[in-house]
C-alpha positions as CSV (number, residue, x, y, z in Angstrom):
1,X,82.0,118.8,132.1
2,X,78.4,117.8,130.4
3,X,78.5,114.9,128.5
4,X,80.2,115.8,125.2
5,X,77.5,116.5,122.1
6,X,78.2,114.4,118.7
7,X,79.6,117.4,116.7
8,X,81.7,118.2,119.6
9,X,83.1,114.3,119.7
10,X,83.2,114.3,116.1
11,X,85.5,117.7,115.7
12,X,87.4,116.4,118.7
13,X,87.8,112.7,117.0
14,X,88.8,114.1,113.9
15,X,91.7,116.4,115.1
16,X,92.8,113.2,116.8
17,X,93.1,111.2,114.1
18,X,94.6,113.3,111.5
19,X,97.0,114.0,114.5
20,X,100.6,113.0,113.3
21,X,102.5,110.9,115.1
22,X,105.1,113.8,115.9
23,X,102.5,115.5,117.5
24,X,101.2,112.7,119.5
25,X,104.7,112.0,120.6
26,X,105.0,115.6,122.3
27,X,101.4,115.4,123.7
28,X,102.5,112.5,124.9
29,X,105.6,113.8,126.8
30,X,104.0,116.8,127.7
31,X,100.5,116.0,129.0
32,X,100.8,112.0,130.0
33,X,104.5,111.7,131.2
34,X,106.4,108.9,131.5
35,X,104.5,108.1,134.9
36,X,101.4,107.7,133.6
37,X,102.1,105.7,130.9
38,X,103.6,103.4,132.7
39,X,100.5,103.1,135.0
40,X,98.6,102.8,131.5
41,X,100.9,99.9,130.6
42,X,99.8,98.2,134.0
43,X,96.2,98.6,133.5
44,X,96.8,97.1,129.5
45,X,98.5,93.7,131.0
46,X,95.8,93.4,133.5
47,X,93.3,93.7,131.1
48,X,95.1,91.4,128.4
49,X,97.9,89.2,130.3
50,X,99.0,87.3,127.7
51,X,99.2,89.6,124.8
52,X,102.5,90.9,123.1
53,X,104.9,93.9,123.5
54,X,103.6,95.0,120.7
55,X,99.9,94.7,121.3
56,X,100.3,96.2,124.8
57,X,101.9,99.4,123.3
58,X,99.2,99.5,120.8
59,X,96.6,99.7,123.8
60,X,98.6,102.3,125.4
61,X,98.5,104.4,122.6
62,X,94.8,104.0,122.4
63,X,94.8,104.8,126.2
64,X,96.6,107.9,125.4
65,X,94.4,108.7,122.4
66,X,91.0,108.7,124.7
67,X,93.1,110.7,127.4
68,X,94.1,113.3,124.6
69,X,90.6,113.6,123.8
70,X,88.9,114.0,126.8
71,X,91.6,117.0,127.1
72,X,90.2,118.4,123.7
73,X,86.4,118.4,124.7
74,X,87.1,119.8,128.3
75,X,89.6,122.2,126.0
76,X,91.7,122.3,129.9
77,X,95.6,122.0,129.7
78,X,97.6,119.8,131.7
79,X,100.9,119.1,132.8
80,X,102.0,115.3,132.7
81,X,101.4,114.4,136.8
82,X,104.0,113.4,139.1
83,X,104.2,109.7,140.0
84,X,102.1,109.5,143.1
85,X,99.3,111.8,141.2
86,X,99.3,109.5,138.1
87,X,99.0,106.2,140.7
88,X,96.1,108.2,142.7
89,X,94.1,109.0,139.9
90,X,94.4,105.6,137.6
91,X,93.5,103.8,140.6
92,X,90.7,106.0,141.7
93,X,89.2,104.5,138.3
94,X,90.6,101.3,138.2
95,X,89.1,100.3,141.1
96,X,85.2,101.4,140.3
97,X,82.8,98.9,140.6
98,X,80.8,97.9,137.7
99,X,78.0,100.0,138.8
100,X,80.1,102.8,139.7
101,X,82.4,102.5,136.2
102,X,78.2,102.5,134.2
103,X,77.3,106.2,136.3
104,X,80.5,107.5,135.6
105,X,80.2,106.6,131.9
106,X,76.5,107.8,131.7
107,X,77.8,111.2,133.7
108,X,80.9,112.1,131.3
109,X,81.4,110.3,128.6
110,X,78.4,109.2,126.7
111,X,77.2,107.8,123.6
112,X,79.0,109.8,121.2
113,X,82.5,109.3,123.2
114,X,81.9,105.3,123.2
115,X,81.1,105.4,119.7
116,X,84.2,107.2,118.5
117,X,86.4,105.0,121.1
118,X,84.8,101.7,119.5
119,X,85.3,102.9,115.9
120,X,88.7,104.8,116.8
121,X,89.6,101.0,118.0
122,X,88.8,99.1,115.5
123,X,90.7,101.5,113.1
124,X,94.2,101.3,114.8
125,X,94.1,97.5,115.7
126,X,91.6,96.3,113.4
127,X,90.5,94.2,116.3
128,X,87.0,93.6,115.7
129,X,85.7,90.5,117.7
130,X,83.6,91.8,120.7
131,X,85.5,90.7,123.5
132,X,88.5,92.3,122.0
133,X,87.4,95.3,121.1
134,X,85.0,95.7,124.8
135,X,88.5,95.5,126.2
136,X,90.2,98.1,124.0
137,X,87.2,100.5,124.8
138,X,87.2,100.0,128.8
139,X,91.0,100.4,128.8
140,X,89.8,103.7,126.9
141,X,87.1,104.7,128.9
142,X,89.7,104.3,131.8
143,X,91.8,106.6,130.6
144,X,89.3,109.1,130.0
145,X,88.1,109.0,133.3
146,X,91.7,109.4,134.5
147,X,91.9,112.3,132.7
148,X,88.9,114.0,134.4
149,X,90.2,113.5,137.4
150,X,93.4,114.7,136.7
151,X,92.0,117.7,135.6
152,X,89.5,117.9,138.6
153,X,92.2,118.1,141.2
154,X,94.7,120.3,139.2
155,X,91.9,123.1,139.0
């Protein structure tokens, strides 16, 4: 997929947001599973080791939020993976060098995507120091990528 365009991030973002929560719930079940959240849930306490329950679910949900999206823009369906698929493909970007993690970003998600993950952030948690909020947006970015590869080896 090209690197989304702003009108396209901004009809995706808002569809997202207005989402209700009903709605995210199914996506949720449907297109994530229970696999890959958990596998989100790892990635969140890596990131942030000392934070919450309740803080850790709230960056899950943002994980899931940028994984739903990246879904909209590349408008593909998917299934919620089976375990070993959902391992494979969050560490296949977990593990990306800094270097590699900046081409990726520049390749498929770009500006537009960052911006509406940085303000989509700051909206659910409210977080808005830097090093808070860089975190909330590379756990994002992650799961963005995760869904592109997802989708890659499923078509």
């Amino acid at each position: 997929m090209a690197i989304p365009t702003l009108a396209q991030t901004r009809a995706a973002g808002l569809t997202l947001s207005a989402m209700p929560q009903s709605k995210f719930d199914e996506r949720r079940h449907v297109e994530a599973g229970d696999a890959l959240v958990a596998f989100f849930v790892i990635l969140a306490k890596k990131l942030f080791p000392k934070a919450a329950e309740a803080q850790t679910a709230q960056r899950v949900e943002l994980m899931l939020a940028a994984y739903f999206l990246r879904g909209d823009l590349d408008a593909k369906k998917v299934a919620a993976p089976a375990e070993p698929k959902a391992k494979k493909a969050v560490e296949s970007v977990a593990s990306l060098s800094g270097a590699a993690l900046e081409q990726r970003m520049t390749a498929e998600v770009g500006d537009s995507v960052l911006a509406f993950l940085n303000a989509f952030s700051i909206k659910v948690t409210g977080a808005r120091d830097d090093a808070t909020r860089a975190g909330h947006v590379h756990l994002m970015v992650l799961a963005y990528l995760v869904r592109g590869v997802l989708s890659a080896v499923r078509a």
